[in-house]
C-alpha positions as CSV (number, residue, x, y, z in Angstrom):
1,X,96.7,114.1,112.7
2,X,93.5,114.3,115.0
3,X,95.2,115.1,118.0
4,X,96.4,118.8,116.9
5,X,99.4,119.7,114.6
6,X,101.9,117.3,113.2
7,X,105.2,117.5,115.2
8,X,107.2,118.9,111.9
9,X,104.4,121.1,111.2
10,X,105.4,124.8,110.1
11,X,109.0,123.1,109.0
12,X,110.1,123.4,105.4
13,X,112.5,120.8,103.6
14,X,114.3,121.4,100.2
15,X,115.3,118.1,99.0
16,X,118.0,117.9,96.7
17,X,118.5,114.6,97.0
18,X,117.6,111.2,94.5
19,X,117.6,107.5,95.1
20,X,117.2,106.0,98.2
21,X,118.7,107.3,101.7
22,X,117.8,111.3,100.8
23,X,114.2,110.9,99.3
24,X,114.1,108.2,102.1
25,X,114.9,110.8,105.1
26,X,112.6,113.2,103.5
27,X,109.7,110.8,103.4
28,X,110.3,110.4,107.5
29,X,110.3,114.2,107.6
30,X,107.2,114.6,105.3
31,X,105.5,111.9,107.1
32,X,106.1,113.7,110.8
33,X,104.2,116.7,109.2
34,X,107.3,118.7,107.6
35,X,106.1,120.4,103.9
36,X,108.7,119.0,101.7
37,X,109.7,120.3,98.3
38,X,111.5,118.1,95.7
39,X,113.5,119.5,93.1
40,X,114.0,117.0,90.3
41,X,115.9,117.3,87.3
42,X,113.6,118.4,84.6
43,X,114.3,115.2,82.5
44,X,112.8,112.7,84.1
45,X,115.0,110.8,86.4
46,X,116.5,107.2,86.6
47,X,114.7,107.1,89.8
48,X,111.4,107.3,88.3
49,X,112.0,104.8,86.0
50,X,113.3,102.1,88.7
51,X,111.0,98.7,88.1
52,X,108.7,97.6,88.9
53,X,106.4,100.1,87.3
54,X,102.8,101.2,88.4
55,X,100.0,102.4,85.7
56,X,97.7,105.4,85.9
57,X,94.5,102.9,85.5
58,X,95.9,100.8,88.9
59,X,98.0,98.5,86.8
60,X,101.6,97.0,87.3
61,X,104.4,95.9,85.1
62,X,108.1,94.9,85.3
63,X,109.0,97.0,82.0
64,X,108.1,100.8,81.4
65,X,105.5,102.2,79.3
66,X,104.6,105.8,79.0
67,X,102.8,107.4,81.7
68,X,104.3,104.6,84.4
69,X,105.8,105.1,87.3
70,X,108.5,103.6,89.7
71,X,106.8,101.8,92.6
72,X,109.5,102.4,94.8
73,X,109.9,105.9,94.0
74,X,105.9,106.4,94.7
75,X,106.6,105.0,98.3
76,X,109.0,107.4,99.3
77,X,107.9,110.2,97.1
78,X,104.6,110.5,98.9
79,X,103.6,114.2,100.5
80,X,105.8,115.9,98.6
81,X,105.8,118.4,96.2
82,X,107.8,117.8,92.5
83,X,109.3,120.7,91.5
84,X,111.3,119.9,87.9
85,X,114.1,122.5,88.1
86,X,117.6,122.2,86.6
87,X,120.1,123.0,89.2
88,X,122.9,122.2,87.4
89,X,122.1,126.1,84.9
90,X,122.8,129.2,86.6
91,X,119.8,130.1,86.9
92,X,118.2,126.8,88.3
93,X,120.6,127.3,90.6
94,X,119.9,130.7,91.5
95,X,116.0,129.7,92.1
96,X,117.2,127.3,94.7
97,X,119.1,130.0,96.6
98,X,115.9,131.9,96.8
99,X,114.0,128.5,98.1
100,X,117.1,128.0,100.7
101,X,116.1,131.5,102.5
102,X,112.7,130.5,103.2
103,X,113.3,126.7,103.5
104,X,114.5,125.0,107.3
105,X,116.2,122.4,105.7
106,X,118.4,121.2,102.9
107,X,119.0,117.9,102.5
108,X,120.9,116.7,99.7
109,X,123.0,113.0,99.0
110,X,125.3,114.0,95.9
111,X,129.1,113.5,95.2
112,X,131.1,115.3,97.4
113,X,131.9,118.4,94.8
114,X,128.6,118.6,93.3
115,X,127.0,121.0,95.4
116,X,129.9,123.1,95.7
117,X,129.8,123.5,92.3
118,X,126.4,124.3,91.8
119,X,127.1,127.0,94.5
120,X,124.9,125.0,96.9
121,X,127.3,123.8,99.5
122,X,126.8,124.5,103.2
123,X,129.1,127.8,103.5
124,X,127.5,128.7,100.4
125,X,123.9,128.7,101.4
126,X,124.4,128.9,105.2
127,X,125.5,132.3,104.3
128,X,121.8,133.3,102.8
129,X,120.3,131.5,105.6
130,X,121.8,131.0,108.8
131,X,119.5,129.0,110.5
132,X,119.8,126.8,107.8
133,X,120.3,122.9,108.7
134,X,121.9,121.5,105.8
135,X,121.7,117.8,105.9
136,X,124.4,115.7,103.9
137,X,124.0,112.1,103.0
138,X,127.2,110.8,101.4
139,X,129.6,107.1,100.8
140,X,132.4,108.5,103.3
141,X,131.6,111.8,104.5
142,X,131.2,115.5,103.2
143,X,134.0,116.5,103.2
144,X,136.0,113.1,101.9
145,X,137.5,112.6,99.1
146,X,135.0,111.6,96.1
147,X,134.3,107.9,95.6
148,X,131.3,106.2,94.3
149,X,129.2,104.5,96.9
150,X,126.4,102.3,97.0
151,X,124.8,100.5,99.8
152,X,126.4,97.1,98.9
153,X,129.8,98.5,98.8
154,X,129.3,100.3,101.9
155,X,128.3,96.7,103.1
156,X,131.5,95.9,102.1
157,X,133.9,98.5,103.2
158,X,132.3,98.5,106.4
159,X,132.8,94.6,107.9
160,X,128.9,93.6,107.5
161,X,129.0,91.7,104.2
162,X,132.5,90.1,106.0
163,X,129.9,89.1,108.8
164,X,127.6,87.8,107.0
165,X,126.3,84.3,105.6
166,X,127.6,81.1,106.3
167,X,131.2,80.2,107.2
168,X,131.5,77.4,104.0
169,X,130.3,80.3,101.5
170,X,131.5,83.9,100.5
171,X,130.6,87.0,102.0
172,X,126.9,88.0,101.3
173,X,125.3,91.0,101.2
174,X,121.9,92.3,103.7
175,X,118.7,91.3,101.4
176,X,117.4,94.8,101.9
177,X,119.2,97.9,101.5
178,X,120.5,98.3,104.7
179,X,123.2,101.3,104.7
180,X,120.4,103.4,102.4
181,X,117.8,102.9,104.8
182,X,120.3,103.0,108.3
183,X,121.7,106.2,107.1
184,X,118.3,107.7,106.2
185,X,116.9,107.2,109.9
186,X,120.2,108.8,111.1
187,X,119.9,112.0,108.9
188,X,116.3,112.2,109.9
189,X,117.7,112.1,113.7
190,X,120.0,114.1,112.9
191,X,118.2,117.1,111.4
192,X,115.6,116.8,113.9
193,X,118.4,117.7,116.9
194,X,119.3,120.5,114.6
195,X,116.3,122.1,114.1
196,X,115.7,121.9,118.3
197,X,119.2,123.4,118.9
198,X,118.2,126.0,116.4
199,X,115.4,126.9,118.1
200,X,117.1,127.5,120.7
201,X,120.4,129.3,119.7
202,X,118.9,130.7,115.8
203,X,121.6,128.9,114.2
204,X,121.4,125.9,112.0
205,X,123.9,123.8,111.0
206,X,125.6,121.2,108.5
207,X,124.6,117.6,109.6
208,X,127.0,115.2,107.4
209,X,125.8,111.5,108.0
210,X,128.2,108.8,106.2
211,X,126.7,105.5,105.3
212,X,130.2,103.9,105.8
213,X,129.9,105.5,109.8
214,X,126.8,104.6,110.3
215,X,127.6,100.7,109.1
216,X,130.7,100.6,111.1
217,X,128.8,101.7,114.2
218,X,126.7,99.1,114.1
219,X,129.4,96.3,113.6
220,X,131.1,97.9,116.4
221,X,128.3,96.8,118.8
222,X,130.1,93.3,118.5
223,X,133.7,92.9,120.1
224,X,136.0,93.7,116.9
225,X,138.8,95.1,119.0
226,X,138.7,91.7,120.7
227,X,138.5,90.0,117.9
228,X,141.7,91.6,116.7
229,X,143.8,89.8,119.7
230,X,142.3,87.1,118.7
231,X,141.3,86.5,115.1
232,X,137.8,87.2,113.6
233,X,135.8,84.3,114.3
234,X,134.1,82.8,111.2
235,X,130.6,83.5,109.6
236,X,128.4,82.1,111.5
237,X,125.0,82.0,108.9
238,X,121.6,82.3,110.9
239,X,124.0,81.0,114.8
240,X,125.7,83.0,117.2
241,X,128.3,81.5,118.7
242,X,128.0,82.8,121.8
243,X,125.1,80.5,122.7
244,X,122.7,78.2,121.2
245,X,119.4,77.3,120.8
246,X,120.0,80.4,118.4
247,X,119.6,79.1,114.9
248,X,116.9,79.0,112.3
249,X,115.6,75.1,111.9
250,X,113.8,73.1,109.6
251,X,109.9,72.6,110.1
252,X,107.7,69.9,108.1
253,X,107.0,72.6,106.0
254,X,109.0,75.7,106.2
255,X,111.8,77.5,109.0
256,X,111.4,78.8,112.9
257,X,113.7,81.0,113.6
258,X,114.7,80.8,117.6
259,X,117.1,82.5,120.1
260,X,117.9,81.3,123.9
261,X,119.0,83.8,125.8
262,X,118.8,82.2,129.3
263,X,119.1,78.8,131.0
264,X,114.7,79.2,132.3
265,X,114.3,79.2,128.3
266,X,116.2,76.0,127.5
267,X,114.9,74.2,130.4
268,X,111.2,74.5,129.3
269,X,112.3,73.8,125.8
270,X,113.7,70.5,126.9
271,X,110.3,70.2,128.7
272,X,108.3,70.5,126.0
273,X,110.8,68.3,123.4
274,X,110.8,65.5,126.5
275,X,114.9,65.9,126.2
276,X,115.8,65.6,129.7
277,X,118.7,63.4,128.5
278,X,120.4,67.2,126.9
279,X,119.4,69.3,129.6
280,X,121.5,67.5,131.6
281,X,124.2,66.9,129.3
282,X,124.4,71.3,128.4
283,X,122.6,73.0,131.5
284,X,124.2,76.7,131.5
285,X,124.4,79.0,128.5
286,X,128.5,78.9,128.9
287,X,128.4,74.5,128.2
288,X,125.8,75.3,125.2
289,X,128.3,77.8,123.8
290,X,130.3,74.6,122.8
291,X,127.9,72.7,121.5
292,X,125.7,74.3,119.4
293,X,126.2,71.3,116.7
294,X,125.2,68.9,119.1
295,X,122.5,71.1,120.2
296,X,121.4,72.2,117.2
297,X,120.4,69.0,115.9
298,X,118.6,68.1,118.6
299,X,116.2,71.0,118.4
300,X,115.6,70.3,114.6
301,X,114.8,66.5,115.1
302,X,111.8,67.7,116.9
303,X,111.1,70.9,115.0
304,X,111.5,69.2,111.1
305,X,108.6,66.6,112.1
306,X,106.0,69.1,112.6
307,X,104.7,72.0,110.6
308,X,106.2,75.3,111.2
309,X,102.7,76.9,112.8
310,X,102.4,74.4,115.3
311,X,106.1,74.9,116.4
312,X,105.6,78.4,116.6
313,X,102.3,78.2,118.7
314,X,104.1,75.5,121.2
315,X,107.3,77.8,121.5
316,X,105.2,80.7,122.3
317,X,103.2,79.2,124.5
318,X,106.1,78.7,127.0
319,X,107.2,81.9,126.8
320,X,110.1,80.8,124.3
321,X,111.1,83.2,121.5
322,X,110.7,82.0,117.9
323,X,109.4,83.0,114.7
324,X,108.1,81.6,111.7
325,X,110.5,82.6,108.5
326,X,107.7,84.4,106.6
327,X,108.5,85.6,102.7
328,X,107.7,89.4,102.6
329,X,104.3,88.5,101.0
330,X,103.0,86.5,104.6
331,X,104.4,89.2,106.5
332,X,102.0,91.9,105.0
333,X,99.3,90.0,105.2
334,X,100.2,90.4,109.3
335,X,97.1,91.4,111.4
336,X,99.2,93.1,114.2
337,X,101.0,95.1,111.4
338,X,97.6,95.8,109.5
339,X,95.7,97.3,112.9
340,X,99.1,99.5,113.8
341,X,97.8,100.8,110.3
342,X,102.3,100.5,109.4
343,X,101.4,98.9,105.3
344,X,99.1,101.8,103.3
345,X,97.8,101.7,99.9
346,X,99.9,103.5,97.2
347,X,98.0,104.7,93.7
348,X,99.7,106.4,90.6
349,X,99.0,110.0,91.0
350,X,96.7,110.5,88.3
351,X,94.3,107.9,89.4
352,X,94.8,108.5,93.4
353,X,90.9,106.8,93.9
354,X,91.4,103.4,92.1
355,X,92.5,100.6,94.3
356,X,96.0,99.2,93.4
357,X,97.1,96.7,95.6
358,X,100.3,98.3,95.5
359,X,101.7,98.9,99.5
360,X,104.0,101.4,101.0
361,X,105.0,101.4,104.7
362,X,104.0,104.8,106.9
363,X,106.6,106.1,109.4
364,X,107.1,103.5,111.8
365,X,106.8,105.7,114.9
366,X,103.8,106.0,116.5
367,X,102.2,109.0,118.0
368,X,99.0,110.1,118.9
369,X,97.8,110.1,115.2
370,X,99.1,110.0,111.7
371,X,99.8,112.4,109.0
372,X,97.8,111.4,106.0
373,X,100.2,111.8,102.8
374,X,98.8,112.3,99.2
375,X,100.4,110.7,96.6
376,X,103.7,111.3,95.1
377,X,102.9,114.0,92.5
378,X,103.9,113.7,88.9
379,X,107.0,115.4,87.4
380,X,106.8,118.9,88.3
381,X,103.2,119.4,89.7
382,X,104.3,122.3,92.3
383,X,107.1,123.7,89.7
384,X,104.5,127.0,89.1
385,X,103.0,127.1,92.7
386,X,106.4,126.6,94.1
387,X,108.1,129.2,92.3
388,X,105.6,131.9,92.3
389,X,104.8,131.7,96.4
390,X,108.5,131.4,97.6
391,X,110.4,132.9,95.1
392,X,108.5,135.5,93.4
393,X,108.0,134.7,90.0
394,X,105.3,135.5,87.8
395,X,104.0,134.6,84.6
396,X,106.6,136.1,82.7
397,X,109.5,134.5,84.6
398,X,107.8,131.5,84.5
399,X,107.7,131.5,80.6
400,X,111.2,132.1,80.2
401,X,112.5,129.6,82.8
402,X,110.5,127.0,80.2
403,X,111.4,128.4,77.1
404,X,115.1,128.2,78.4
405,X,114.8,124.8,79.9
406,X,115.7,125.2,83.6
407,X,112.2,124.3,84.7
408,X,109.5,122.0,83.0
């Protein structure tokens, strides 16, 4: 960062975790300056062999061939150090005992009795480190029963997927992973309140984030226990049914997306459409509310006969909110999201100067500068470095750990 020391700098992070919402967390950490350490299995894990796959020489491919590696686990893998240790032998386990007393954090995102049984749960390591913070991603909760969870079944079990799509089709699920990534800024949150009331009291703490909470928070921002007096109202696709203009319509050659929150909106959008004959007709936001068919159709007969960048230019320009439906491909290509310098350049670690074309976004918070994060490292870079600075062993040890295949 140019403008002094990252905020996480001088913090440590063990992560334990694999897939999405823990190596996710620990990328926000790494990326606010915390050193983070990643123990990986010494086999090489399913998560770095995800498609699509990029090549040492700057390549890409949908299928695996040796020396590839997961684009998605390079984005969240970057700044980190791989350490290949088996936690799951006694004495893998014992090596990340000796990481936890000089470590700040733990975060880990396994089963519920996994940990535990590795002798790596909270009461188990808080009591080798007390200002540990132990940071648990899980389905339900730490301490719930055990139940497999993935982010669309979370989507699920929590009422989004019920919200979602239109109200002629079935449930559908959020086109990204929503609960991994929701649950992953939470735990970051979360661990980042820990570590200040530690500061201040020298006592960490166990920071247990549930996907299924933070899911059913959000839907909870909409009035469910109203809706139980009086049914749940139907999907609603890309409307809200508490007003309209809001809608996504058809252009000449593509979608706007709009939404009308105020009655100064929709009269200059009947100014510029020359619809005096509906303004009249639906003044107020509460007469709209009822005719959002009526309304909507009106707003497409004007939009579908021009193309989609002159809509958007002519809603702006009246101070009307819209957007152009971009595919994720348009959207990078953003200037405004290039000069906030948000979309960086991955590489394959062993050829971090060759240009890829392959992007990854940086920590969107801004602060007065970035941390610039090297490249995710291959399988068990920092496995000697690691192991001999923080927990003291030498050549010997280090040649029996291998031999016995706890580390690699």
């Amino acid at each position: 960062m140019s403008d002094g020391p990252a905020p996480l700098a001088g913090v440590r992070v063990l992560d334990v975790s694999r897939f999405v919402s823990g190596p996710l967390c620990t990328f926000l950490l790494a990326s606010m300056g915390a050193e983070v350490i990643s123990v990986e299995s010494p086999r090489v894990s399913t998560s770095r062999r995800l498609p699509p796959f990029a090549h040492p020489d700057g390549g890409s491919t949908t299928d695996y061939v040796e020396g590839a590696l997961s684009i998605p686990f390079l984005k969240r893998s970057r700044g980190k150090r791989s350490v290949a240790l088996d936690i799951t032998r006694p004495a893998g386990a014992n090596l990340v005992r000796t990481l936890v007393t000089r470590s700040d954090v733990l975060v880990e995102n396994s089963r519920s009795d996994a940990m535990d049984s590795f002798g790596l749960g909270y009461e188990q390591v808080a009591a080798l480190n007390a200002g540990l913070v132990y940071c648990a991603i899980s389905g339900y909760g730490y301490d719930a029963p055990d139940r497999p969870a993935m982010d669309n079944i979370v989507q699920a079990a929590s009422g989004v997927m019920a919200k979602t799509g239109f109200a002629d089709g079935p449930p559908v699920r959020a086109g990204i992973t929503v609960a991994d990534h929701a649950s992953a800024a939470y735990a970051a949150l979360g661990v980042l309140a820990a570590l200040r009331q530690r500061d201040a009291t020298g006592k960490g703490q166990l920071v247990d984030v549930a996907m299924l909470d933070v899911l059913t928070a959000s839907v909870w921002d909409e009035p469910v226990d109203h809706y139980a007096a009086i049914g749940m109202p139907a999907r609603t696709g890309n409307a809200d049914g508490r007003g309209a203009p809001i809608n996504t319509y058809r252009c000449a050659d593509g979608w706007i997306s709009v939404t009308c929150t105020s009655d100064t909106q929709w009269k200059r959008l009947c100014d510029l459409m020359e619809r005096d004959d509906v303004l009249a007709r639906w003044p107020t936001i509460r007469e709209r509310a009822g005719a959002a068919r009526e309304i909507d159709a009106a707003v497409e007969a004007w939009t579908s006969t021009r193309p989609v960048r002159e809509v958007e230019d002519a809603f702006l320009a009246i101070g009307f909110p819209a957007g152009r439906v971009r595919d994720p491909i348009e959207a990078a290509t953003d200037e405004h999201l290039r000069a906030r310098g948000l979309l960086t350049e991955l590489h394959h670690p062993s050829a971090p100067d060759r240009a890829s074309g392959f992007l990854g976004a940086a920590l969107p918070i801004a602060f007065s500068g970035r941390v610039e994060l090297p490249p995710a490292e291959l399988l068990g870079t920092s496995t000697d470095a690691v192991l001999r600075d923080l927990a003291g062993c030498d050549d010997d040890d280090l040649v029996r750990l291998r031999a016995e295949g706890v580390i690699a």
